[in-house]
C-alpha positions in Angstrom: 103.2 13.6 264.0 104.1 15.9 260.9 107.6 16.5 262.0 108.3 12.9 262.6 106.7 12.1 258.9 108.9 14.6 257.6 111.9 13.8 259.3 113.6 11.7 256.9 113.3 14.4 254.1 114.9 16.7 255.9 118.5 16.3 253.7 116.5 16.3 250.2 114.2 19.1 251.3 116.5 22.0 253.6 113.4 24.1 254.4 111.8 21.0 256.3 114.4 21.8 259.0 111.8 24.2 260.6 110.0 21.7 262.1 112.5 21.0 264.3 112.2 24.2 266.2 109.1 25.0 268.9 108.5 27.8 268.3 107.7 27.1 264.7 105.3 23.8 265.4 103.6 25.7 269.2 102.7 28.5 266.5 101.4 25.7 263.7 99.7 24.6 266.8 98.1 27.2 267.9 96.7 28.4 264.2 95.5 25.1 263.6 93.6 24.6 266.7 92.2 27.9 266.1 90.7 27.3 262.4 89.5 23.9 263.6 87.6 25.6 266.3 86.0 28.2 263.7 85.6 25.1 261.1 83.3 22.8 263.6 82.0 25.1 265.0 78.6 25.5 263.7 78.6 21.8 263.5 79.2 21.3 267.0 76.6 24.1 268.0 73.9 22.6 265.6 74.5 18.5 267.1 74.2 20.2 270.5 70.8 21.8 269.7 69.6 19.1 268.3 70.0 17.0 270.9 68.6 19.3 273.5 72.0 19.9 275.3 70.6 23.7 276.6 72.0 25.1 279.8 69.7 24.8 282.8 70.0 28.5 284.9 69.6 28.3 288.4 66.5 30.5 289.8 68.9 32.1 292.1 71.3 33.8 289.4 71.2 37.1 288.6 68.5 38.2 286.4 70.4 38.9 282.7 71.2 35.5 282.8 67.5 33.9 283.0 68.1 34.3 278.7 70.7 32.8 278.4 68.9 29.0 279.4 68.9 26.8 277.0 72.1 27.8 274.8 74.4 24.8 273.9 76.2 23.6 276.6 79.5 21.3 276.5 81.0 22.9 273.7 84.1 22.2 276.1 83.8 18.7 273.8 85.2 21.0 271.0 87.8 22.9 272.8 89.2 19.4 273.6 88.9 18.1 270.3 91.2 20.8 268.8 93.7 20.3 271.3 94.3 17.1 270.7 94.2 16.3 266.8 96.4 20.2 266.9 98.8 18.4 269.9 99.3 15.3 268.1 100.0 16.7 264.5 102.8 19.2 265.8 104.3 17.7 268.7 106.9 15.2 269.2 105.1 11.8 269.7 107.9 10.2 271.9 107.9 13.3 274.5 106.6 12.1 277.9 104.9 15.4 279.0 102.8 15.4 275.6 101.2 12.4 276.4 101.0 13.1 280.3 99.2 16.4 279.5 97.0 14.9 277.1 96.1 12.2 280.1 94.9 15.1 282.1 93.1 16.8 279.5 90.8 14.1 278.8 90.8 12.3 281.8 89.3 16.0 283.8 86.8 16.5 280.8 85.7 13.3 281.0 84.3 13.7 284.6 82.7 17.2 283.7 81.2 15.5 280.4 79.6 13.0 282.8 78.4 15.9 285.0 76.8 18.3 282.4 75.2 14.9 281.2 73.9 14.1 284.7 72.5 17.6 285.2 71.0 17.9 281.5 69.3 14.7 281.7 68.0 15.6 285.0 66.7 19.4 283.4 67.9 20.7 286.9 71.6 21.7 287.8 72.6 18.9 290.0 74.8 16.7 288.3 77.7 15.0 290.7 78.1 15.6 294.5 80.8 17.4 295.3 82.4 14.0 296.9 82.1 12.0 293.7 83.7 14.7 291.6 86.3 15.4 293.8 87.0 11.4 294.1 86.7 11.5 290.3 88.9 14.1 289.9 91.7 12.7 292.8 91.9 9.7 290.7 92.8 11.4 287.5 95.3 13.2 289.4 97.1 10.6 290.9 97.6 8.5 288.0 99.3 11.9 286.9 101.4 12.1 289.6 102.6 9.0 289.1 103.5 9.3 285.4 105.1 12.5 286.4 107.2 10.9 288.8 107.7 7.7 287.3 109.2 9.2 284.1 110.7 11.9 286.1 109.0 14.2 284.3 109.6 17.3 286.5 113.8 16.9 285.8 116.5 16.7 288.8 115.3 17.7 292.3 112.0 16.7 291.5 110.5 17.8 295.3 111.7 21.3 294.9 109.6 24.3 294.0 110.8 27.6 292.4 109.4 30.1 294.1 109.1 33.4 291.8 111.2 36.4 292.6 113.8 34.8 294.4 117.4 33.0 292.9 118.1 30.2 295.0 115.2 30.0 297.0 113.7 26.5 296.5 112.0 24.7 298.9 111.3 20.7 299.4 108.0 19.7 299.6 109.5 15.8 300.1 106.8 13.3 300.6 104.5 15.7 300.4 105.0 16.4 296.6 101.9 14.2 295.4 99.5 15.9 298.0 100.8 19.0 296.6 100.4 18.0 292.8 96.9 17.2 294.3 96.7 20.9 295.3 97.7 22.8 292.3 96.1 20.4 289.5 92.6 19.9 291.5 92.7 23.6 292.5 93.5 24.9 289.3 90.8 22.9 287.6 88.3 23.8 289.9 88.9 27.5 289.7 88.9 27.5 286.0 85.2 25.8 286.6 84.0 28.8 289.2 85.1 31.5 286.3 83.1 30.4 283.5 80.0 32.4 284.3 80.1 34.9 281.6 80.5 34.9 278.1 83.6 34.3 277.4 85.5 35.2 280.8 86.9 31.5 281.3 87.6 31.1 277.5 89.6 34.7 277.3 91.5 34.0 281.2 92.4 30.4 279.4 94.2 31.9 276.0 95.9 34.3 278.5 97.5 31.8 280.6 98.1 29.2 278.1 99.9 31.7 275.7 102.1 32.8 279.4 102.9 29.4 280.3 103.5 28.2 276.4 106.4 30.8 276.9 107.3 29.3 280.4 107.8 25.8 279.0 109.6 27.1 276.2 111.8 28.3 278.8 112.0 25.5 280.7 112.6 23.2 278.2 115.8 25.6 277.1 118.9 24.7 279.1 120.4 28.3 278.0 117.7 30.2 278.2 116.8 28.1 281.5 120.3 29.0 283.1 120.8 32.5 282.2 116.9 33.6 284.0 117.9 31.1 286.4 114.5 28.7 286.1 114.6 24.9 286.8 115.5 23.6 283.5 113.4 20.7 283.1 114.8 18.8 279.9 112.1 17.7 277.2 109.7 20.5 279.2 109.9 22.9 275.6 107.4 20.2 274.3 104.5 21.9 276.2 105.0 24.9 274.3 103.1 23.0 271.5 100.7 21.0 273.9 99.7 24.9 275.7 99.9 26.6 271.6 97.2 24.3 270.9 95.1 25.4 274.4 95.4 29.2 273.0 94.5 28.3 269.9 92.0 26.2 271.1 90.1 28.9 273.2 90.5 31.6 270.9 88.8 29.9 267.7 86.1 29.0 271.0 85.8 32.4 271.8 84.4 33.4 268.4 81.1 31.5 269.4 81.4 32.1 273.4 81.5 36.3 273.1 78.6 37.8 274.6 75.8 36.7 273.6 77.3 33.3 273.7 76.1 30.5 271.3 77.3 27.5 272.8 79.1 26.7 276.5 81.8 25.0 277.4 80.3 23.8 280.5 82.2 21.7 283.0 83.5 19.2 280.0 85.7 22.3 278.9 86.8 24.4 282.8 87.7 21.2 284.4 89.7 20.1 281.3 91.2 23.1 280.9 92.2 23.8 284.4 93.2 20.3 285.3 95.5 20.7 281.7 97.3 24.1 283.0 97.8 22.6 286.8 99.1 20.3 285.2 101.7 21.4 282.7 102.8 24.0 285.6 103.7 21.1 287.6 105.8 19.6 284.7 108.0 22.5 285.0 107.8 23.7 288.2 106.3 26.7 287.9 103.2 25.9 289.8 103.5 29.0 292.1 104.0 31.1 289.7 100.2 30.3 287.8 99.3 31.3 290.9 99.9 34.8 289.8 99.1 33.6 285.7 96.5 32.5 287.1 95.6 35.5 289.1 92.0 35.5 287.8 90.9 32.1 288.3 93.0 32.4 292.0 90.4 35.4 292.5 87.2 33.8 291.5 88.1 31.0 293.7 89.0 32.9 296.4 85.7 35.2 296.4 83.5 31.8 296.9 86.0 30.3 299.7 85.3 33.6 301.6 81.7 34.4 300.9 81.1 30.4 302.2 83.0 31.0 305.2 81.8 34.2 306.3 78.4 33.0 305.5 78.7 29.9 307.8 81.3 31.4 310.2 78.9 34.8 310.7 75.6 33.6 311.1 74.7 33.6 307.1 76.3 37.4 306.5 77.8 37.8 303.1 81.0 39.3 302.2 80.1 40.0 298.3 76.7 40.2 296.6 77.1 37.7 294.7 80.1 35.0 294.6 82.0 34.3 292.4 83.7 37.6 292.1 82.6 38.6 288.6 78.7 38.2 289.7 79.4 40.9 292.4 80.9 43.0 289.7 77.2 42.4 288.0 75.5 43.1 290.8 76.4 45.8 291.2 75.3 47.7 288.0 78.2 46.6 285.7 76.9 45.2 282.2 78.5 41.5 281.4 80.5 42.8 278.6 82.4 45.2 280.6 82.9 42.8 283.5 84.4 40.1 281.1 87.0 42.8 279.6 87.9 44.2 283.2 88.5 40.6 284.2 90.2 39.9 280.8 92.5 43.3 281.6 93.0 41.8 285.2 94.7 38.7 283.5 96.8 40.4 281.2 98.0 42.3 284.1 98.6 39.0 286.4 100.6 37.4 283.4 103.0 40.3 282.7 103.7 40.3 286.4 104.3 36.2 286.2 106.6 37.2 282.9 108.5 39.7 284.5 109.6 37.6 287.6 111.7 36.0 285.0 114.2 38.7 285.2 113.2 40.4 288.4 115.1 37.8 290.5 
């Protein structure tokens, strides 16, 4: 919105000309977000406790986390908040993917709002079945897919997938793309949701892979760039890079009241927006394999409760971990939360320089 209210100074004023540029407005972005996060804040924690939106902890988790019932919960509302008024000030109003992303966003944070509120007003943790969530969420996503692909949003050879590592590699999912949109944005907001057990892990993994793929779509959206690393370029994708500035910012001004000892959650309103948001924006430009390795921690905590469900059906009720997800194994077995969250946090930073560096190890 700022640089199209600008815009026609741009001759009287020179140094107005800045806006033009990405970089510039997915940094504006990203600071904005931030300070609006740190600014409301307090407000949002207080309105939260006042109305008596604590965190209900299951009897079965482990033991440290007993204290930690009754803190705020659906602070996720914030997160989304920022994202958007910090998307729409520094973006370009007449990109397609913008407003696509921003679909997603609120659409997947609108089904875990309705879930924290089903299991707060219930005082127990049972908010939606897992069938009316999932049918919730498969909605959201296929009115996605079909802006996606009715806008061509994903540029030429839309079906195609780049698969990291490899130059000319790129295979055709066909009619199978929407299944497979399905796939990554469902997954990836799910797995977000499973992280965000500790203080802060799902807020920190977030700013990781938000600030990785902000650089992706900056990529992407680069036809020069796009050619010389040999990426799909997808035209108009560089937009994200504001759209995923505003997600770092976002979580990082929410991190400031989510560090251990947290003061407010962002329960499932935030994980399932945030995660449907990234699935989403990978898919715009077409690096959706490659936040699998981004992704690497959210792919992990998912993974740990796929194979600690199957084992325990599969083998008669034995376990594989302690404790799934992964990072309550970790507590489990004698590792404080802090040094969990910053071991997972390390684990990130690792998975996204390896998703960087594929970018030229092709």
């Amino acid at each position: 919105m700022i640089p199209w209210l600008l815009f026609p100074y741009r001759d009287a004023l020179p140094g107005l000309s800045v806006f033009r540029y990405i970089t510039f407005r997915a940094a504006m972005a990203a600071a904005t977000a931030m300070i609006l996060s740190l600014i409301f804040g307090p407000w949002v924690i207080r309105t939260l406790t006042r109305l008596k939106l604590g965190q209900f902890i299951l009897s079965d988790s482990p033991d440290s986390h007993q204290a930690k019932a009754g803190t705020p919960t659906m602070g996720g509302l914030l997160i989304v908040g920022t994202i958007l008024v910090s998307t729409l000030l520094w973006c370009e109003l007449r990109s397609g993917v913008i407003w696509v992303a921003l679909v997603s966003l609120v659409g997947f944070c609108a089904v875990g709002a309705f879930d924290d509120a089903k299991k707060l007003l219930r005082k127990q943790n049972l908010g939606l079945r897992s069938w009316q969530k999932m049918a919730l969420l498969t909605l959201i996503t296929l009115l996605v897919s079909w802006l996606i692909l009715h806008f061509n949003l994903r540029g030429l050879q839309t079906s195609q997938l780049s698969v990291p590592f490899f130059k000319k590699f790129r295979p055709d999912v066909g009619i199978f793309l929407v299944p497979w949109i399905w796939l990554v944005v469902v997954g990836t907001s799910n797995a977000v949701n499973l992280t965000d057990g500790l203080d802060g892990l799902a807020t920190g993994g977030t700013l990781i892979v938000a600030t990785t793929f902000a650089i992706l779509a900056y990529v992407a959206g680069h036809a020069k760039i796009a050619g010389y690393l040999m990426v799909p370029h997808v035209p108009g994708g560089g937009e994200l890079a504001v759209f995923l500035g505003a997600m770092a910012g976002a979580a990082l001004g929410f991190l400031w009241y989510n560090a251990h000892p947290a003061e407010v959650f962002m329960g499932d309103t935030g994980s399932l927006a945030l995660g449907g948001a990234l699935g989403t924006a990978a898919i715009m430009i077409k690096q959706e394999l490659l936040l699998v390795i981004a992704g690497g921690l959210f792919v992990l905590e998912a993974v740990s409760v796929i194979l600690q469900v199957g084992s325990f059906k599969l083998r008669g009720g034995k376990r594989i971990f302690r404790m799934a997800p992964f990072h309550h194994h970790m507590e489990l077995g004698g590792l404080k939360e802090t040094k969990v969250v910053i071991r997972l946090w390390i684990t990130a930073i690792v998975c996204s320089m390896l998703a960087l560096s594929s970018l030229k190890l092709r």
